[in-house]
C-alpha positions in Angstrom: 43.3 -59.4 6.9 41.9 -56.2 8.9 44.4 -54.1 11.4 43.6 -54.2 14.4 43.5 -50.7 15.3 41.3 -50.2 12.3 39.0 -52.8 14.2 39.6 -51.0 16.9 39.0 -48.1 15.9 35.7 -48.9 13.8 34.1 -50.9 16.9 34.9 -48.0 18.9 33.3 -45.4 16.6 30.0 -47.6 16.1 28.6 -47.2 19.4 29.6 -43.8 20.0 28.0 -42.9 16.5 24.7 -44.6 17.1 24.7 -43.0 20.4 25.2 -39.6 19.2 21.9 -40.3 16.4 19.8 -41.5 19.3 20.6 -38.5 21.6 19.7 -35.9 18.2 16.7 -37.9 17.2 15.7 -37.6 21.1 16.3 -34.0 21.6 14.1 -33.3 18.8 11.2 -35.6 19.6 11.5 -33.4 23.2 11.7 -30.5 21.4 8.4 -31.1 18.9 6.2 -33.0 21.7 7.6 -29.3 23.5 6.3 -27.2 20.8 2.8 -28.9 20.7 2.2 -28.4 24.5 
């Protein structure tokens, strides 16, 4: 049976996690459609 803060805890760091890859992968498509003019 899983914890609940560890469910807690793993839902919460999911979104936040994908998030953060989205922003990064964003910044650097700006960043190379930048570059290319």
């Amino acid at each position: 049976m899983i914890e609940p803060l560890l469910c807690g805890i793993v839902l919460g760091l999911i979104p936040v996690t994908l998030t953060g890859l989205f922003v990064a992968a964003w910044n650097q498509y700006r960043r190379g459609v930048a570059l290319e003019g």
